[in-house]
C-alpha positions in Angstrom: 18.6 17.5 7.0 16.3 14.9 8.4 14.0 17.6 9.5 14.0 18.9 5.7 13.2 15.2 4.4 10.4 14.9 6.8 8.8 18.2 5.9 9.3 16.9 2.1 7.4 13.3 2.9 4.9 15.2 4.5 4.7 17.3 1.5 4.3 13.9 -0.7 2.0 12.2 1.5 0.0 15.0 1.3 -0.3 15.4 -1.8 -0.6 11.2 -2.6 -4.2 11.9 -0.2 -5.2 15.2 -2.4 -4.8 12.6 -5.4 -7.1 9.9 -4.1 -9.5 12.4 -2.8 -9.5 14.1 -6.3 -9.6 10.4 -8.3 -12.3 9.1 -5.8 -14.7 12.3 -6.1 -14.7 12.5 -9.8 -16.3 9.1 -9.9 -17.1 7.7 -6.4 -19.5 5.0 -7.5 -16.8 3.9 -10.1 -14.9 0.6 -8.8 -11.8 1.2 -10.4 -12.0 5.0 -9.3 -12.4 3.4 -5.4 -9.7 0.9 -5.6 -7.2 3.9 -7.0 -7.9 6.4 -4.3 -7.9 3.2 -1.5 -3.9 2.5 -3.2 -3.0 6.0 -2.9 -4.4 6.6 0.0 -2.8 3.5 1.9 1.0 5.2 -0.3 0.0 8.3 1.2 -0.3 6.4 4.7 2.8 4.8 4.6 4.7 7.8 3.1 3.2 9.9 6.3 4.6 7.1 8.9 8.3 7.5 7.0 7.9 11.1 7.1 6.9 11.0 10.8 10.0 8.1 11.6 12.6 11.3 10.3 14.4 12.9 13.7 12.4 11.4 15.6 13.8 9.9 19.0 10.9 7.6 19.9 9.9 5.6 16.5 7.7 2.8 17.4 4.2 4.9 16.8 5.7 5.6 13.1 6.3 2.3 12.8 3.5 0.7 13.8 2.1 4.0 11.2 4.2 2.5 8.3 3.2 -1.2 8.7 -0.2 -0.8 9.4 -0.4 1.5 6.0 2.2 -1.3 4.4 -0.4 -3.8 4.9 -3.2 -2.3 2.6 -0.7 -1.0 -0.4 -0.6 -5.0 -2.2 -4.4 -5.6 -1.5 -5.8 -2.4 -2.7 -3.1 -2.5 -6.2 -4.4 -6.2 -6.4 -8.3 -5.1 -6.1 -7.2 -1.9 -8.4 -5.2 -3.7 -11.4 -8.2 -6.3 -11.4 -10.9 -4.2 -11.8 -8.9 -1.5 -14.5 -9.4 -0.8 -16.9 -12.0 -3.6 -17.4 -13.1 -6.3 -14.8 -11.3 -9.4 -14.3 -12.6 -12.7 -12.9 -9.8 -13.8 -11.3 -8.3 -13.9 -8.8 -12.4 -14.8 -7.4 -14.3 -12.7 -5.0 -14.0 -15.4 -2.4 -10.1 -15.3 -2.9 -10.0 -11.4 -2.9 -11.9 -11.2 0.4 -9.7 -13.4 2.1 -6.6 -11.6 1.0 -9.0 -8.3 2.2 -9.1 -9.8 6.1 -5.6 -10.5 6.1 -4.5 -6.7 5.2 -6.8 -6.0 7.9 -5.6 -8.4 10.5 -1.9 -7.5 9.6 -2.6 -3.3 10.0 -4.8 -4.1 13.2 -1.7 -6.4 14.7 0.9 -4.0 13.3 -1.1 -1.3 15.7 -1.6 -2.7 18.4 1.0 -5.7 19.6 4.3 -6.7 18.8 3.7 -9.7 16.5 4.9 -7.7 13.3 8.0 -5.9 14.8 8.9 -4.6 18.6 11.9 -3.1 19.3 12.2 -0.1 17.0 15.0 2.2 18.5 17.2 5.5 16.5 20.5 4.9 17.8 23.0 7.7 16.9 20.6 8.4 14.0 20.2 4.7 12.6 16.5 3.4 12.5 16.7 -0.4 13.9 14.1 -2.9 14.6 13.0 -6.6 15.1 11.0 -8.8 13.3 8.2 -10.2 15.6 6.8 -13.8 15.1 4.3 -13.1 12.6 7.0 -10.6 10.4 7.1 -13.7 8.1 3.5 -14.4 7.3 3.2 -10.4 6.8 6.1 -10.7 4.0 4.5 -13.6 2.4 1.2 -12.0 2.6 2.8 -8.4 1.1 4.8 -10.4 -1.6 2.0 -12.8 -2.8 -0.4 -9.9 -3.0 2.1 -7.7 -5.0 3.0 -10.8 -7.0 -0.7 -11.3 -7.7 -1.6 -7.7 -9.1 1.6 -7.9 -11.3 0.6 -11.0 -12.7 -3.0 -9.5 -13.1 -1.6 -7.2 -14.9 0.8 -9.1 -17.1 -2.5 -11.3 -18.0 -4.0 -8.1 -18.9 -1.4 -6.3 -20.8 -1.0 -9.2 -23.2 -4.5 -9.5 -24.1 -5.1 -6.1 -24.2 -5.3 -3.9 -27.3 -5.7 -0.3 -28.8 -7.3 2.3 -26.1 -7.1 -0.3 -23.3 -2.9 -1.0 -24.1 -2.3 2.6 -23.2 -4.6 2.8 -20.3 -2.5 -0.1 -19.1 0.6 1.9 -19.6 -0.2 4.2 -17.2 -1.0 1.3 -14.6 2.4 -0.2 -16.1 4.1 3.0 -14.7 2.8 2.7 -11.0 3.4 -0.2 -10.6 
């Protein structure tokens, strides 16, 4: 059965990267277009790494898979929900960029050491791992970034009438 979820995420995550490709060609020079396929693309990331983690005897490669990818879903909502389905000023470029480096540094320390996790072990088929020194700052970085693009939308959805509303619904729905 764990082989049949697996080949089901896989399905998913495919599919989640045929979205974004779809969305992002249609209108690559279109900000809201970019930030969309950069979101689904880091779901369909993630959703691979959970498909990969299924019967598998030696996790820690998904792992490292499903944090690095866990790292861009807030960030690239946050840069989504503020630039659809009109710009928003805040939060400000400066802030956005900073919360940009630290999805980066969080996937590139996620890959490569143990500072996010270590230990990830299946033991009679239960997943397990252990929080590494920095799993803290990545969970206030992934909660004040998803906090952020809800309340960017929030802001939006109550100033927001007629044709935009319902374009909003939609985001509503993702999110």
């Amino acid at each position: 059965s764990t082989v049949i979820i697996g080949l089901c995420l896989f399905i998913v995550s495919a599919s989640l990267a045929a979205l974004a490709l779809f969305v992002w060609r249609a209108r690559a020079d279109s900000v809201p277009h970019r930030w969309f396929a950069a979101y689904t693309t880091a779901l369909a990331s993630w959703t691979f790494g959970i498909a990969g983690l299924q019967g598998t005897s030696y996790p820690d490669p998904w792992v490292r898979i499903i944090f690095a990818s866990a790292s861009f879903i807030p960030v690239s909502l946050l840069l989504f929900t503020r630039s659809y389905p009109s710009p928003s000023s805040w939060p400000s470029a400066v802030v956005t960029q900073i919360i940009q480096v630290a999805a980066a540094t969080l996937a590139i320390l996620s890959l490569t050491t143990s500072l996010i996790f270590y230990d990830a072990s299946v033991t009679n088929g239960e997943f397990s791992r252990k929080p590494g020194v920095l799993y803290p700052a990545f969970v206030v970085y992934f909660l004040g970034a998803w906090g952020t693009a809800v309340g960017i939308f929030i802001s939006k959805w109550r100033a927001a009438r007629g044709f935009e509303r319902i374009q909003l619904q939609y985001l509503g729905t993702a999110i």
